[in-house]
C-alpha positions in Angstrom: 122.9 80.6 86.2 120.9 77.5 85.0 124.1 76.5 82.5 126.2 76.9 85.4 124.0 74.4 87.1 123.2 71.8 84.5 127.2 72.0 84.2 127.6 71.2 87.8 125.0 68.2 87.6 126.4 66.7 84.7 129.8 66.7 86.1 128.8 65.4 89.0 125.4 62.7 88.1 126.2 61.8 84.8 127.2 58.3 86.4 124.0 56.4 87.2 125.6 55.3 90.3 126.6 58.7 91.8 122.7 60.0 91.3 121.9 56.1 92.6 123.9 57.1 95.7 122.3 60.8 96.2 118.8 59.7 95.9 119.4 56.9 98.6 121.1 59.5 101.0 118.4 62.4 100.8 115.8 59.5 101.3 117.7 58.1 104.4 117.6 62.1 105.6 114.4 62.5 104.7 112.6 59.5 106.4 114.8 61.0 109.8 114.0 64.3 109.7 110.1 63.7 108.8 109.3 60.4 109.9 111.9 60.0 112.9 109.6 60.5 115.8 106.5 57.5 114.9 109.3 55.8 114.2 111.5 56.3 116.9 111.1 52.2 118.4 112.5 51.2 115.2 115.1 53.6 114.4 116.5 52.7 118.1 116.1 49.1 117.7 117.7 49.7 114.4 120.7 51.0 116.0 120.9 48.6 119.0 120.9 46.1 116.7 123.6 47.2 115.0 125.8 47.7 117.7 125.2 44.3 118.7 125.9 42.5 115.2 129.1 42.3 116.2 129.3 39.7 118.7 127.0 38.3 116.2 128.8 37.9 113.6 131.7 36.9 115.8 129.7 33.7 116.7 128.8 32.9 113.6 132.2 33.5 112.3 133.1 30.9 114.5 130.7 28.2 113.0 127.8 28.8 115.4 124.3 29.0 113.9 123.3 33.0 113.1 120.0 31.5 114.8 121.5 30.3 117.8 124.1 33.3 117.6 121.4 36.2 117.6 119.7 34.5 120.8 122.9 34.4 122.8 123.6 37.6 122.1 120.0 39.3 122.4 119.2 37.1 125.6 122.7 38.3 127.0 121.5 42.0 126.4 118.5 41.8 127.9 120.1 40.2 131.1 122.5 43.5 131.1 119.1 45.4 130.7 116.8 44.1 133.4 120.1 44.2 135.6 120.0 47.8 134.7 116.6 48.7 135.2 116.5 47.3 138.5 119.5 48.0 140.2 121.4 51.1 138.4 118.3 53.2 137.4 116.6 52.8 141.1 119.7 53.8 142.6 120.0 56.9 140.5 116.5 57.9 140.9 117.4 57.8 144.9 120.6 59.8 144.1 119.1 62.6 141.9 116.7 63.0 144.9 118.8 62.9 147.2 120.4 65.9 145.7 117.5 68.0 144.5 116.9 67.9 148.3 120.3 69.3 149.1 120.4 71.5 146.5 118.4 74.2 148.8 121.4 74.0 151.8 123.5 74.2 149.1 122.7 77.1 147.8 122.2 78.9 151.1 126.1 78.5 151.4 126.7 79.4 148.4 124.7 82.6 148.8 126.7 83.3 152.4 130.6 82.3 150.3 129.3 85.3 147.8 128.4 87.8 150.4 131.8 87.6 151.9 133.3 88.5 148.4 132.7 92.6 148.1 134.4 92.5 151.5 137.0 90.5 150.6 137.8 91.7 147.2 136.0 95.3 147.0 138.1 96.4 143.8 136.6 93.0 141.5 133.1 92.9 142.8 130.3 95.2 144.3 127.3 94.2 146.5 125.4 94.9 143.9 127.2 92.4 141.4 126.9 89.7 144.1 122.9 90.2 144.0 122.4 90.3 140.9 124.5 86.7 140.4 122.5 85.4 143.2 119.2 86.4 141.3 119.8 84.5 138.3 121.5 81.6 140.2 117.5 81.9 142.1 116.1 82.0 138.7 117.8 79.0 136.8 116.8 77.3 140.1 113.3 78.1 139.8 113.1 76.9 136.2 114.3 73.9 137.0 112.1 73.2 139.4 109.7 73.8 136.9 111.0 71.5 134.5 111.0 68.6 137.5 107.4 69.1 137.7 106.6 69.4 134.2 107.8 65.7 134.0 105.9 64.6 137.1 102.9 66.1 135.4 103.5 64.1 132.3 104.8 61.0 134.1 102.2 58.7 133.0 102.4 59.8 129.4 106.0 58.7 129.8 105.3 55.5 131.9 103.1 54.4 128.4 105.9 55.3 126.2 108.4 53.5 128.3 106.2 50.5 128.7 105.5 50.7 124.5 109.1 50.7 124.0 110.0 47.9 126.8 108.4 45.7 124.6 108.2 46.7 121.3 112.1 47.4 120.7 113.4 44.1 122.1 111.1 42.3 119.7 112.8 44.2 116.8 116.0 43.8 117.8 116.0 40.2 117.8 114.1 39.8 114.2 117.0 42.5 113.3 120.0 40.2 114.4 118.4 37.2 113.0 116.9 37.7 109.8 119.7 40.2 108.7 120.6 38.6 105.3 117.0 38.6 104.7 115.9 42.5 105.3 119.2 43.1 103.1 118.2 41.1 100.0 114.3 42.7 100.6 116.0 46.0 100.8 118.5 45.2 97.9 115.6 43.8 95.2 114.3 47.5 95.1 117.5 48.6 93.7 119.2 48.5 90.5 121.8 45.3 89.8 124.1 47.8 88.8 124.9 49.4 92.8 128.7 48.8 93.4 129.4 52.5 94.0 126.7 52.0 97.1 127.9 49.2 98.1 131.5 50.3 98.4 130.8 53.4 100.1 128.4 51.4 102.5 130.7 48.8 102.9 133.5 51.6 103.8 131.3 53.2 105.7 129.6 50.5 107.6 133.5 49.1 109.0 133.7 52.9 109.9 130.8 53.9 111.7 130.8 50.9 113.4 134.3 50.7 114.8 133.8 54.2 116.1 130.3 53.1 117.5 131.4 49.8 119.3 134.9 51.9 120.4 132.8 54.5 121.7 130.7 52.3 123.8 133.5 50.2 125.3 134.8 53.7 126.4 131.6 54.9 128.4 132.0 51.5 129.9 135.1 51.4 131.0 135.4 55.7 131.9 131.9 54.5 134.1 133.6 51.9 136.1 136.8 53.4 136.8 135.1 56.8 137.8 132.2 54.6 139.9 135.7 52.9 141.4 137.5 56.0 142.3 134.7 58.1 143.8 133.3 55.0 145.9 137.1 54.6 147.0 137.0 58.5 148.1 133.9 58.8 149.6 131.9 61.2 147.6 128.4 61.2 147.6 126.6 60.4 145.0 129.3 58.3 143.1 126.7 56.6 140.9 125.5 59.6 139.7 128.5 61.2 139.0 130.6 58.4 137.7 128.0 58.2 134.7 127.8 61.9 134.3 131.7 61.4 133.4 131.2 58.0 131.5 128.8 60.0 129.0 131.0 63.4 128.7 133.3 61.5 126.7 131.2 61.8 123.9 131.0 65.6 124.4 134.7 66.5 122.6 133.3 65.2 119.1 
């Protein structure tokens, strides 16, 4: 057993690079797994900011300042933010109430439509069948009522957070888009001269990651807009709500 294994790790980390490479990856998982939630405003300013470096590098691809470029960008996310926060998130809060508060008639129709199903179609469902679905429709109803008032309860605690992260996380991401090069040769002096197996699969990786990221995005967009477009142009109620609902479920397939 222990042959078989120094075999397998000197076939595989005999290069210094390769074990260079696994040690960085199992410390990337590691700080995640066991450091991810105290620090949660960086890792999400971490990734904001790199779904931003784009248009950054754009600009400065285009002989504009990184400076100058990191401001336009960051002060042009921030608009889209506070336009966010104080027109979209309001009316979504007055939409989700708006249906918790229906939700009651609607389940009262619901619970007549089932009734009339044993009389309709005796041979696929019994009366008893009917309650029983009714009773766990009742209890998943119940436990999310629950849930809704659990985050009443701890409202405040997530006022603070929100509040904590309203102003801590912008700050980050602007040091992030502007003083790139710098936290990359910080981050670089701590490793051996001799990297070019990291830096090949980062570089790879990096052109990856980040064309699926910034595709990804631009797809929520658009599936949002032309869903918001399409159920305002119908009629349904609430369009917001749903439209977003759609715009996110396009990440559900992968």
């Amino acid at each position: 057993m222990f042959g078989f294994i120094r075999d397998w790790y000197l076939r595989h980390f005999n290069n210094p690079q390769v074990a260079l490479l696994a040690v960085l990856l199992i410390l990337g998982f590691a700080v995640v797994i066991f450091a991810g939630k105290p620090l949660q405003p960086l890792l999400a300013a971490i990734v904001i900011a790199y779904l931003l470096d784009g248009a950054v590098e754009w600009l400065v691809r285009h002989r504009i300042p990184r400076f100058i470029a990191a401001t336009i960008v960051f002060v042009t996310f921030c608009t889209f933010f506070a336009g966010v926060m104080l027109w979209l998130v309001p009316m979504l809060i007055k939409q989700m109430t708006q249906f918790f508060g229906e939700v009651p008639m609607m389940a009262s129709r619901g619970q007549a439509v089932l009734m009339q199903l044993p009389e309709r179609y005796p041979q696929v469902l019994s009366e008893n069948d009917v309650i029983n679905i009714i009773g766990q429709i009742r209890a998943e109803l119940a436990g999310m009522g629950q849930k809704v008032l659990s985050l009443s309860v701890s409202s405040a605690i997530i006022i603070f957070t929100a509040l904590v992260y309203l102003v801590l996380v912008p700050v980050l991401i602007f040091f992030l888009l502007k003083d790139k090069a710098k936290i990359f040769r910080w981050g670089s002096s701590f490793l051996p001269e001799e990297r070019s197996l990291s830096v090949a699969v980062w570089t790879e990786m990096n052109a990856k990651i980040a064309s699926y990221a910034r595709g990804k995005a631009m797809e929520i967009l658009i599936v949002w807009i032309a869903s918001y477009i399409v159920f305002l142009f119908l009629g349904l109620n609430y369009a917001m709500l749903l439209a977003l609902i759609v715009g996110l479920s396009v990440i559900i397939p992968y």
